[in-house]
C-alpha positions in Angstrom: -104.2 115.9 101.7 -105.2 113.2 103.8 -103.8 110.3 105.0 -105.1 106.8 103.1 -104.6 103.4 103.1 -102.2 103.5 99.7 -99.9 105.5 101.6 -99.7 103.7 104.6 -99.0 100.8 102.0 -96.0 102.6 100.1 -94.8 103.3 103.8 -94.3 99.6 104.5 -93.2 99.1 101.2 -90.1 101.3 101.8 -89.8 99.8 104.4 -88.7 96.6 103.3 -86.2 97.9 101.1 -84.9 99.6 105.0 -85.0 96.6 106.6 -83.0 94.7 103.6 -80.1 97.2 104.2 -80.3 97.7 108.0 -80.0 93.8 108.2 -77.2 93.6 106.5 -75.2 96.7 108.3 -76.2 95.1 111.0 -75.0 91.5 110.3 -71.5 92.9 109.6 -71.7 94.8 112.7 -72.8 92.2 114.8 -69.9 90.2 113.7 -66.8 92.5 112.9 -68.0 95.3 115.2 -67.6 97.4 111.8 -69.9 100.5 111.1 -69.6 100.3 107.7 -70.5 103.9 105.5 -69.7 101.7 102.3 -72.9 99.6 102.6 -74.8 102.0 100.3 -72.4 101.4 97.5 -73.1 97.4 97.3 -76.6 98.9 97.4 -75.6 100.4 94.4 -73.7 97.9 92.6 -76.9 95.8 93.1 -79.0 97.9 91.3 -76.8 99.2 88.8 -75.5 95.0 88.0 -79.1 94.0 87.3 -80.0 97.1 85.7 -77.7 96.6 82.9 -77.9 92.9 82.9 -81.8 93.2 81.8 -81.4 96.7 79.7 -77.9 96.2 78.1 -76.5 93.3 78.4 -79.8 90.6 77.8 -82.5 92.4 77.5 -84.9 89.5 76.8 -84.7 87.7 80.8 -86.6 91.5 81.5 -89.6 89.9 79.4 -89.4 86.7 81.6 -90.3 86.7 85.6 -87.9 83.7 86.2 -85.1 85.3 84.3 -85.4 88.6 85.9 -86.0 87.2 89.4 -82.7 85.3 88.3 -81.1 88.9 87.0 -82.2 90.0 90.5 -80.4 87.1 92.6 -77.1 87.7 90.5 -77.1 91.6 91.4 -77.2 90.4 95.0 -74.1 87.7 94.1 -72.4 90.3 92.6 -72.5 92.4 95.7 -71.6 89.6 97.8 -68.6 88.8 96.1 -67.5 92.6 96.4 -68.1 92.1 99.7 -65.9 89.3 100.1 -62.8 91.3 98.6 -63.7 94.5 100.9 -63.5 92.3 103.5 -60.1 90.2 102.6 -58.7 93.9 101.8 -59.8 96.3 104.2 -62.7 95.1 106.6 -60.6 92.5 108.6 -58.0 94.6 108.9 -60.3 97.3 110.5 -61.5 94.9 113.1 -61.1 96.3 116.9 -60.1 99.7 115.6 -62.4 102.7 117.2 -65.5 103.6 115.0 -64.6 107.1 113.3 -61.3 105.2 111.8 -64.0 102.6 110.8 -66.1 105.0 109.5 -63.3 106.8 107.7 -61.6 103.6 105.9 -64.6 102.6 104.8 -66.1 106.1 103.3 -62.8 105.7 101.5 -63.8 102.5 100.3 -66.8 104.1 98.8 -65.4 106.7 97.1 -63.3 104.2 95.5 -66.2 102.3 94.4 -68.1 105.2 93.0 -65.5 105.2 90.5 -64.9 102.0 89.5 -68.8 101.7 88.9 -68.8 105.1 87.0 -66.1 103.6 84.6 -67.6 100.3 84.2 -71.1 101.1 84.5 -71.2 104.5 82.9 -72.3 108.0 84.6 -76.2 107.9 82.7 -79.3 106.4 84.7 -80.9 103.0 83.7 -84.3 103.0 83.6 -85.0 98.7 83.6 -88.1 97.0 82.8 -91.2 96.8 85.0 -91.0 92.8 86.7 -93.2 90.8 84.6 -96.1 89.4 86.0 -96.2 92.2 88.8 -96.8 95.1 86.2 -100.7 95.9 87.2 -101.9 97.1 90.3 -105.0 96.7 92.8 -107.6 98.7 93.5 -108.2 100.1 97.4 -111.0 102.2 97.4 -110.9 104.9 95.1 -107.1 104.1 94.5 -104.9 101.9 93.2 -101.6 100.4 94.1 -98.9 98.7 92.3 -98.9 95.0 92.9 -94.7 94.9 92.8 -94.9 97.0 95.9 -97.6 94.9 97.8 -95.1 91.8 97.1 -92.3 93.9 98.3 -94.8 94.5 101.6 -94.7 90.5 102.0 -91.2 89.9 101.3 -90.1 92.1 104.2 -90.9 89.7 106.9 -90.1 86.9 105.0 -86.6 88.1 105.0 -87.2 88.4 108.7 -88.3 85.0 109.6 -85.6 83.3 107.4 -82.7 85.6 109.3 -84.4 84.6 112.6 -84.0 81.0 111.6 -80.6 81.2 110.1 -79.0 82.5 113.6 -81.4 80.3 115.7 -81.3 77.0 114.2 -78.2 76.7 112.2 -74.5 75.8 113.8 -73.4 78.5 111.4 -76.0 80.9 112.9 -75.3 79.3 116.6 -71.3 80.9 115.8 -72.3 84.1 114.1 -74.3 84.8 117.5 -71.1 83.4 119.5 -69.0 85.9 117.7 -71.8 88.7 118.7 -71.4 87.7 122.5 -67.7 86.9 122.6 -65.6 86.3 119.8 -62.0 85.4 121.8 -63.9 82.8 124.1 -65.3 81.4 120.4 -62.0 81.2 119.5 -60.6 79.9 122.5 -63.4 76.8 122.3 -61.3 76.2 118.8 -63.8 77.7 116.5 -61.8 80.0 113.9 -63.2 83.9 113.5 -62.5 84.7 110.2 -64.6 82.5 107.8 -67.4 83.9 110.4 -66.5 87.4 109.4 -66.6 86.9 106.0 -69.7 85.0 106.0 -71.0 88.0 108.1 -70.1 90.5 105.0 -70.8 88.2 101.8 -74.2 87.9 103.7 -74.8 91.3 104.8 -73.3 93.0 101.6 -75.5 90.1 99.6 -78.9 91.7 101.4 -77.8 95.5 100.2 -77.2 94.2 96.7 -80.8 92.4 96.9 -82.4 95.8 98.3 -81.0 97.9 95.6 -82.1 94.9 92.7 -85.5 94.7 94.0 -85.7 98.8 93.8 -85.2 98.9 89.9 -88.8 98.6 88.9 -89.7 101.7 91.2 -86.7 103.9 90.3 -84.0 103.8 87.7 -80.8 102.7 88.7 -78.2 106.1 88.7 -74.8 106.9 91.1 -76.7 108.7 94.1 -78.2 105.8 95.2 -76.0 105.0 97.6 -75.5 108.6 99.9 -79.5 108.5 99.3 -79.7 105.4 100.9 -77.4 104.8 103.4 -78.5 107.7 105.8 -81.6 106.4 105.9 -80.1 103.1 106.7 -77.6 104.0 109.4 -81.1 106.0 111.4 -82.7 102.5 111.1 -79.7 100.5 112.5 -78.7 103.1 115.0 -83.0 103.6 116.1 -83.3 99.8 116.4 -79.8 99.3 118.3 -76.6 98.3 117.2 -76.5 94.5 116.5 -80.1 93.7 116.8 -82.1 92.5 113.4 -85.3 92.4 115.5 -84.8 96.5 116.6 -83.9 96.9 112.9 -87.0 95.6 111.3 -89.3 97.7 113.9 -87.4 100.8 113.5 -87.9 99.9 109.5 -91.5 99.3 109.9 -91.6 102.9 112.5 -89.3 105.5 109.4 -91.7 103.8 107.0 -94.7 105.0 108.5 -93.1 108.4 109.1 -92.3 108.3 105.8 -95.7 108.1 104.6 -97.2 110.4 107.2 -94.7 113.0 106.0 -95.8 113.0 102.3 -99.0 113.2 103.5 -99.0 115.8 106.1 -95.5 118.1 105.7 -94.4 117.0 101.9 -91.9 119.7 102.0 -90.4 118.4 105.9 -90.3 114.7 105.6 -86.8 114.5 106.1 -86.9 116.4 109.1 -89.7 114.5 110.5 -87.5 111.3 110.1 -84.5 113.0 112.1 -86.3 114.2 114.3 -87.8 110.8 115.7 -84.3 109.5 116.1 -83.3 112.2 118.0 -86.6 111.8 120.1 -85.8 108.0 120.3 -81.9 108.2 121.1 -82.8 110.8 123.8 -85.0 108.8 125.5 -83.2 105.3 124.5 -79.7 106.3 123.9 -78.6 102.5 122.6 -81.6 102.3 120.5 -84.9 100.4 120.7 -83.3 96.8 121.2 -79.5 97.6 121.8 -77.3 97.5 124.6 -75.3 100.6 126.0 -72.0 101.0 123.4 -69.8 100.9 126.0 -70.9 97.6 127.2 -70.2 95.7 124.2 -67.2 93.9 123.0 -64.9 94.9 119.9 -62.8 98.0 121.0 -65.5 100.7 119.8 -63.7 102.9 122.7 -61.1 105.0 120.9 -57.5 103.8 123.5 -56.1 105.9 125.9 -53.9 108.3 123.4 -51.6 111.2 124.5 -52.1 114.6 122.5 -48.7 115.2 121.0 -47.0 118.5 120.1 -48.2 119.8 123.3 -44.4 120.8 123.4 -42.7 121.8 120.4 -38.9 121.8 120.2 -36.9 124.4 118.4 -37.0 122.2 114.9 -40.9 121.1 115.3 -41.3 125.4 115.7 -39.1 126.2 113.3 -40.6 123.7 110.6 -44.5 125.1 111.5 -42.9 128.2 111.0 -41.4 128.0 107.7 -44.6 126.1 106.7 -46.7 128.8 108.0 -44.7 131.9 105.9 -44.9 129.7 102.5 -48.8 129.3 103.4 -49.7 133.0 103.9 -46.7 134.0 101.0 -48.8 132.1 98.5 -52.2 133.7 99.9 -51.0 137.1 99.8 -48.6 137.0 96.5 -49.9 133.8 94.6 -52.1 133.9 91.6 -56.3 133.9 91.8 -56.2 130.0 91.7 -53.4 129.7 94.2 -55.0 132.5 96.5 -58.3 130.6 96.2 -56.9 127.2 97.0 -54.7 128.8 99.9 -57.9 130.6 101.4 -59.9 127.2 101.2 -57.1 125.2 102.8 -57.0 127.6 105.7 -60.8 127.9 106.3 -60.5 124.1 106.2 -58.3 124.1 108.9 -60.3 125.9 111.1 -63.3 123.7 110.8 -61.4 120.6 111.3 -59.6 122.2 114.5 -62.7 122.6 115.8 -63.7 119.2 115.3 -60.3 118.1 116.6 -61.2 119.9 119.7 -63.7 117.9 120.9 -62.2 114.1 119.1 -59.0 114.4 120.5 -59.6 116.1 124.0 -63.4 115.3 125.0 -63.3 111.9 123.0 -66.6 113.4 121.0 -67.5 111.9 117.8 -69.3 114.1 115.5 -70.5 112.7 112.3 -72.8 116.2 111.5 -70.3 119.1 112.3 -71.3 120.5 109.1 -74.4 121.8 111.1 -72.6 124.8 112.8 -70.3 125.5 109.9 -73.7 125.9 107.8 -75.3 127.8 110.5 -72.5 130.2 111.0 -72.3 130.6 107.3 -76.0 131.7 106.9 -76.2 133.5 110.0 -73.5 135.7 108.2 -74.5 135.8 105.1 -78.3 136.7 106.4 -76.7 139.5 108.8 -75.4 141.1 105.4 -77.8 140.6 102.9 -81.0 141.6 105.7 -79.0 144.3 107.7 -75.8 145.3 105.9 -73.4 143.8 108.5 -69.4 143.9 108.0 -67.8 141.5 107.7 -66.8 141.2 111.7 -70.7 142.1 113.0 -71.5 139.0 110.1 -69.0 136.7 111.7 -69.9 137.2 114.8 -73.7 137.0 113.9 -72.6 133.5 112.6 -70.6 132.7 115.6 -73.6 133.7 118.2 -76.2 131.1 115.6 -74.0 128.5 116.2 -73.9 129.3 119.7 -77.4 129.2 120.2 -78.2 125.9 118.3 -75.3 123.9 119.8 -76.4 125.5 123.3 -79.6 123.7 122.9 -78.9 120.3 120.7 -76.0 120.2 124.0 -78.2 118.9 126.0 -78.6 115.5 124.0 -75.3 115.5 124.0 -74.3 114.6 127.3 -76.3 111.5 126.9 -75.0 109.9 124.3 -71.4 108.5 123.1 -69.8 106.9 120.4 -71.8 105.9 117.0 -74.7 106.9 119.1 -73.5 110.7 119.3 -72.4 110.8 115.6 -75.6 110.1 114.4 -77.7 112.2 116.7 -75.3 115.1 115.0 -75.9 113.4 111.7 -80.0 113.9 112.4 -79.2 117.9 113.0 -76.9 118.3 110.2 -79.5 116.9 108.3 -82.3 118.8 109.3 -80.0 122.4 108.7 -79.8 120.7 105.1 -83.2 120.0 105.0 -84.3 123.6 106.5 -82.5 125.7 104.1 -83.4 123.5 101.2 -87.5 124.1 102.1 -86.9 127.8 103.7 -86.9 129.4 100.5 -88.0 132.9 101.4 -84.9 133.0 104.2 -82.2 130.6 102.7 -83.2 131.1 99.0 -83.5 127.3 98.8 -81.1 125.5 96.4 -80.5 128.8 94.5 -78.7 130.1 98.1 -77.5 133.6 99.0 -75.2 134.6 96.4 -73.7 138.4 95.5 -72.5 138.8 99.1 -69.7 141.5 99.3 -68.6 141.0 102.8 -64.6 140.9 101.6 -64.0 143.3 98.7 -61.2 143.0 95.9 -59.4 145.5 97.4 -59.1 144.0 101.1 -59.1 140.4 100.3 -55.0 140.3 100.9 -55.5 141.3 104.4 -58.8 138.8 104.3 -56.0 136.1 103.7 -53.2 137.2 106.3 -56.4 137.1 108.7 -57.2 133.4 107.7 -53.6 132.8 108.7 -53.8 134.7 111.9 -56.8 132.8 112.9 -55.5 129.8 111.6 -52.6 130.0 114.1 -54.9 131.2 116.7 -56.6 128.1 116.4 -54.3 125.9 117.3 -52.6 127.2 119.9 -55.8 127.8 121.8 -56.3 124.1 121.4 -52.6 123.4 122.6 -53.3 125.9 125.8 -56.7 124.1 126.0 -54.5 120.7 126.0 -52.5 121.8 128.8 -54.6 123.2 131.0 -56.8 121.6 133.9 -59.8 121.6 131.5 -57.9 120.1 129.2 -56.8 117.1 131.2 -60.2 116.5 133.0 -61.4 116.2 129.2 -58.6 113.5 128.5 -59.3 111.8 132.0 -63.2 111.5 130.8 -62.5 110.5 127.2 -60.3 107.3 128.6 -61.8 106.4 131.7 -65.5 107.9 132.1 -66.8 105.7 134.7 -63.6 106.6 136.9 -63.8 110.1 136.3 -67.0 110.1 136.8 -66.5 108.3 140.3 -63.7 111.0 141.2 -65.9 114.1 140.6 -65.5 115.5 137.9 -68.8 116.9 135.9 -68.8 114.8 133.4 -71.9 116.3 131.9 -70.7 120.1 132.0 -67.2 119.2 131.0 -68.7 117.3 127.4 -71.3 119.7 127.1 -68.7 123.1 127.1 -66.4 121.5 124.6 -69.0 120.7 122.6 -70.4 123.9 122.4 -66.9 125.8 122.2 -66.3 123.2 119.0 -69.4 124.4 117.8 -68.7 128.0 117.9 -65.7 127.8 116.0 -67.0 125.5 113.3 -69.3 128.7 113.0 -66.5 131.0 112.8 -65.2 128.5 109.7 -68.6 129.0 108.3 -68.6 132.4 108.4 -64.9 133.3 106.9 -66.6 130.5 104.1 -69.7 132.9 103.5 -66.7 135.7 103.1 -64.4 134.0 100.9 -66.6 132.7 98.6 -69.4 135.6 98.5 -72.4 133.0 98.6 -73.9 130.7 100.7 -75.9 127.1 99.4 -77.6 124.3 101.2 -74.3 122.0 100.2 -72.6 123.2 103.2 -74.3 121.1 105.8 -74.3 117.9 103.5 -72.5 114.6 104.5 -69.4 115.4 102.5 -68.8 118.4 104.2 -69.0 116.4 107.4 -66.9 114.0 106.3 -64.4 116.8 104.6 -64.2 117.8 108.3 -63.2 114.4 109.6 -61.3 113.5 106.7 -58.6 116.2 107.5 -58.5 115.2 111.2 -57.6 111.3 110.7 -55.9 112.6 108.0 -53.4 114.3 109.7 -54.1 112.5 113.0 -56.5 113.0 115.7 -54.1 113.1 118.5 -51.4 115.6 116.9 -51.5 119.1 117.8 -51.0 120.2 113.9 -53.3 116.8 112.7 -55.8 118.9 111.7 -53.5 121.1 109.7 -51.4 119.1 107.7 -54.6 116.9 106.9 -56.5 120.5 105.4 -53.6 120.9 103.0 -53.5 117.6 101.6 -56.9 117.1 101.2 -57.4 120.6 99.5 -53.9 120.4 97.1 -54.1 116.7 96.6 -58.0 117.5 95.7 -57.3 120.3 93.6 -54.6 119.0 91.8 -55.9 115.3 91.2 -58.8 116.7 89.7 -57.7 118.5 86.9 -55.4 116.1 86.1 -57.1 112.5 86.5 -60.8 112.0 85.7 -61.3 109.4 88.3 -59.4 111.4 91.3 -62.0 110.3 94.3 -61.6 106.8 93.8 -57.8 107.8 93.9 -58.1 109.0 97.1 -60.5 106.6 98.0 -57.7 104.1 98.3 -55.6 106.7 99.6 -57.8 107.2 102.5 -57.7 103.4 103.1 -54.1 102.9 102.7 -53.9 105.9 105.5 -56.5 104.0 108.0 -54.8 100.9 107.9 -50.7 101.6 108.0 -51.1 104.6 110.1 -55.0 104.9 111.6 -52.4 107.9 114.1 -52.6 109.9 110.4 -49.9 111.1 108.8 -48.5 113.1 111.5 -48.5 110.0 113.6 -46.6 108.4 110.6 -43.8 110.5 110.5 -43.2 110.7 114.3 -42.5 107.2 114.0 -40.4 107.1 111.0 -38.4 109.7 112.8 -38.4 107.9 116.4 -37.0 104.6 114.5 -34.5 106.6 113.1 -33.4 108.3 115.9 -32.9 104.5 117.4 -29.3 104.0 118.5 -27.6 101.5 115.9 -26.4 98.0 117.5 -23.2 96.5 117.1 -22.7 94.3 113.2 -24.6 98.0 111.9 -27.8 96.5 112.7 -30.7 98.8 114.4 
C-alpha cells in the first residue's frame, strides 16, 4: 500500500486531538510540576458527557451545528470542573512530592474515576451523531476525506496560536509562566500560587475534555478511552519536553506522521514504530525536543535523600516477619484451591515488585515499564517448554537469561536518562514487548497466548509453593545484603547526590547500568514462576497495569522499607481479591485508597506504622501529656 495524501491528512488529523491533550498535561505540569496519569480520564469524561448529552439526554442539539458545538463546549466545562475538585482534593496536595508518588496518586485518581463514570454513564459504548454541517467529505484525487477531520487539521494550530497568546500577552499568562520559572520568588513578589494552579488544571483538564468531545464523530465514546489515550499523550509530552507547548505541538505533528506512515507501510507495527522514535529521540535528546534537563528544573521532581530502613531488624521486627512468613506458606501449602491460588499470586507479586524496589529505593531508578522483563521472562519460559520440553528450572532460567539479554542491551539508554524521562523510555519497551507478542502470532500465539503449559504438575505444586516462599525470602534479604554493602551505598550516594558522586569517582554509569540489569533479571524470574503457576502465558503481562501492579505494591508498602515491597503484594492481592467479589465497584474503592495512602503517608504503609510506633514510644511529659 502506498503512502497518499489522505493519509498524510488523517496523520495531522490525529494529531490535533495529541496536541489538545499534550497541552493540557503540559499546562498542569508546567505549573504544579505534576505528571498527571489521570489526564486520560477527563479525556474520557469529555467524550462520554457530550456523548450522552446529544444521544440520551437531548438528542435534537445532534441535528443542530450550534447546539452540538454547544454540547461539545459543555463536555470540555464538565471536565474542567472535575478538574477543579481533583485539584482542591488531591493535586495541590501532591505538589513538590517526587514524580512516581505523583504518578501513583494520581493513577489512583483514575481508577476512581473509571468507576464513578461506569455508574453514571453506564458500561455500553455511545455511538453520537455525525457534526452537522461537516458530515460530507472532499475529494483528493482518487480519494476522498471527511471534511470533520480537515476542520480538526485547522483547529490544531488554532489552539496553538491562542495558547501562545494566552501566556504571552495576558497578566494571567505573564504569572502562569512566572510559576513555570519560579514559583516562591512569584510568591515572594506577593502574587498568591494557588488560584494559578488551579487555573493551570481547570484549563489543562478543560483541553482533554475538548479533545475527547471533538473525537465523538470519529469513534464512539466507550471506557478504554482513556489508557488508549493517555500513552500516546505522555510520548508527546515527554518527546516535545516537559513544560514546553511549542515541543508538544511538533512532537504532535512528528507521532502523527508516524502514525500514518505506519498504517501505510507496517499496519501490524505502528505501535512499535511510535515507541521506537521516542526512544530514538530521548537517546539522542534526553529532555525532549524543547525541554530542559529534569534535574535542572524547579518543583522537587528529585525523590529526598531517604534512608533504607529494616536494614537491621530487631528481635520483634524478626520475629513478626517470621510469624507472618509461616501463616503465608501455611495457607500455600494447606489452604484451599482459592487460598493456594491467591497465596501463590501474592508471592510471585512480591518478587516482581522487589525487583523493582531494587533499583527505586537503592539506584533511585524509576521504571514505569517493568512489565517488559516480567513478560519476557514469562515467554522465554513458556517457549523453552512448549518448543523444547524444558523443566521447569531449564524454563526459568531460559526466562531469566531473555531478560538478561534485552535489559543488557535497552541498559545502555539507561544510563542517560533519569527521572519521568527514564520511566517512559521503559514505558516505550514495555510497550513494544506488548506490541510484539500481540503481532508475533506464529511465536507468541498472539492474543490467544501460550496456554496448556505443564511446567508445575498437581502433584508437585505444594513444593512449587514452599519454593515461592523460599525465593520470596531470598529476595529480600539479597536486597538487605545488597543495602549494606559498598555497592549498596555507592547506589544511595548516586541516587541523592549524582553530580557529587559523580565528582568523587564513582562510575556512575556502570553502577545504574548493573542494578538495572540485576532488577531486570529478577522481574524475569517473577515472570517465569508466573508462566509456572498459572500454566499460560498472554500479551496482558507486559501491559500498563501490570507495570503499575508493580509500583503499586512498592509505594504501597513503601519504597524505602526493606519489607515495602512485601506487605504492599499482600494488600494489593487480598484487598483485590476480596473487594472484588464483594463490591461491584472495587477499583474505584481502591482508587481512593491509593490516594488516601500517597497523601497521609507517600513513606507507604510500612512508613506509616514506624511512625505510629516511634510516637508511641515518645516518653510522656509531666500533666500526662506526650
Amino acid at each position: 500500500m502506498t503512502f497518499s495524501v489522505v493519509q498524510l491528512l488523517g496523520g495531522l488529523s490525529y494529531a490535533t486531538t495529541l496536541f489538545l491533550m499534550a497541552a493540557g498535561l503540559t499546562l498542569i505540569f508546567g505549573v504544579t510540576r505534576i505528571v498527571n496519569f489521570a489526564h486520560g480520564s477527563f479525556f474520557m469524561l469529555g467524550a462520554l458527557f457530550t456523548a450522552h448529552w446529544v444521544t440520551h439526554w437531548f438528542p435534537a442539539w445532534g441535528e443542530s451545528a450550534p447546539l452540538y458545538l454547544l454540547a461539545i463546549l459543555l463536555g470540555a466545562a464538565c471536565a474542567a470542573l472535575a478538574g477543579a475538585v481533583a485539584e482542591f482534593l488531591l493535586l495541590r496536595r501532591m505538589t513538590g512530592a517526587p514524580e512516581l508518588y505523583q504518578l501513583v496518586a494520581t493513577f489512583g485518581l483514575t481508577l476512581a474515576m473509571h468507576d464513578a463514570m461506569q455508574w453514571g454513564f453506564g458500561p455500553d459504548e455511545v455511538f453520537a451523531p455525525r457534526f452537522p454541517g461537516l458530515k460530507g467529505s472532499v475529494q483528493i484525487g482518487d480519494e476522498f476525506f471527511p471534511v470533520y477531520q480537515l476542520a480538526m487539521i485547522a483547529l490544531g494550530p488554532l489552539v496553538w496560536l491562542g495558547l501562545h497568546l494566552l501566556l504571552r500577552r495576558s497578566l494571567f499568562g505573564q504569572r502562569l509562566r512566572a510559576a513555570t520559572q519560579d514559583r516562591s520568588m512569584l510568591q515572594a513578589l506577593g502574587v498568591n500560587p494557588r488560584p494559578l494552579m488551579l487555573g493551570a488544571v481547570v484549563l489543562g483538564c478543560a483541553l482533554a475534555g475538548l479533545a475527547g468531545a471533538l473525537q465523538l464523530p470519529r469513534e464512539p465514546a466507550h471506557l478504554q478511552m482513556d489508557m488508549n489515550v493517555i500513552v500516546e499523550t505522555f510520548v508527546v509530552v515527554v518527546m516535545g519536553g516537559l513544560g514546553s507547548i511549542g515541543g508538544a505541538f511538533v512532537a504532535a505533528l512528528l507521532i502523527g506522521l508516524v502514525h500514518a506512515f505506519g498504517i501505510s507501510v507496517f499496519p501490524q507495527a505502528t505501535l512499535v514504530i511510535v515507541f521506537l522514535t521516542m526512544a530514538v529521540v530521548l537517546v539522542f535528546r534526553p529532555q525532549g525536543l524543547n525541554g530542559k534537563a529534569i534535574s535542572s528544573q524547579e518543583g522537587g521532581v528529585r525523590e529526598p535523600a531517604q534512608k533504607f530502613r529494616g536494614l537491621g531488624m530487631g528481635l520483634a521486627g524478626s520475629s513478626l516477619v517470621a510469624a507472618a512468613f509461616v501463616v503465608l506458606a501455611y495457607v500455600a501449602w494447606a489452604g484451599g484451591p482459592y487460598w493456594q491460588a491467591l497465596a501463590a499470586d501474592a508471592l510471585i507479586l512480591m518478587i516482581f515488585g522487589v525487583s523493582l524496589q531494587s533499583m527505586m529505593a537503592l539506584g533511585g531508578l524509576v521504571s514505569f515499564g517493568h512489565a517488559a522483563f516480567f513478560a519476557l521472562g514469562a515467554y522465554g519460559a513458556a517457549l523453552s517448554h512448549s518448543l523444547w520440553g524444558a523443566s521447569l528450572p531449564l524454563a526459568l532460567a531460559t526466562g531469566c537469561a531473555t531478560a538478561l539479554a534485552v535489559a543488557a542491551v535497552f541498559g545502555a539508554a539507561v544510563v542517560r536518562s533519569s527521572g519521568v524521562y527514564l520511566a517512559m523510555l521503559s514505558l516505550a519497551l514495555a510497550q513494544v514487548v506488548w506490541a510484539g507478542a500481540t503481532q508475533w502470532v506464529d511465536l507468541t500465539g498472539g492474543d490467544n497466548g501460550l496456554i496448556g503449559l505443564t511446567l508445575v504438575s498437581d502433584e508437585v505444586r505444594p513444593l512449587f509453593y514452599a519454593l515461592l516462599v523460599g525465593l520470596v525470602l531470598v529476595a529480600v534479604f539479597a536486597l538487605r545484603f545488597l543495602g549494606r554493602s559498598v555497592l549498596g551505598a555507592a547506589l544511595q550516594a548516586l541516587r541523592d547526590a549524582p553530580m557529587r558522586a559523580s565528582a568523587s569517582g564513582l562510575a556512575v554509569g556502570w553502577l545504574k547500568y548493573r542494578i538495572f540489569v540485576e532488577s531486570a533479571v529478577l522481574a524475569g524470574l517473577a515472570g517465569g514462576l508466573f508462566a509456572a503457576h498459572k500454566g499460560a502465558v498472554f500479551p496482558s503481562l507486559a501491559a500498563v497495569s501490570t507495570s503499575v501492579d508493580a509500583l503499586l505494591v512498592v509505594l504501597l508498602g513503601g519504597v524505602h522499607q526493606l519489607w515495602g515491597a512485601v506487605v504492599g503484594s499482600i494488600v494489593l492481592s487480598y484487598a483485590g481479591a476480596e473487594l472484588g467479589r464483594e463490591v461491584t465497584y472495587w477499583r474505584g474503592l481502591l482508587g481512593v485508597f491509593i490516594m488516601l495512602i500517597m497523601v497521609a503517608s507517600p513513606s507507604g504503609l510500612m512508613g506509616l506504622v514506624g511512625r505510629l510506633t516511634d510516637l508511641l514510644k515518645q516518653p510522656r511529659r509531666g500533666g500526662g501529656e506526650r
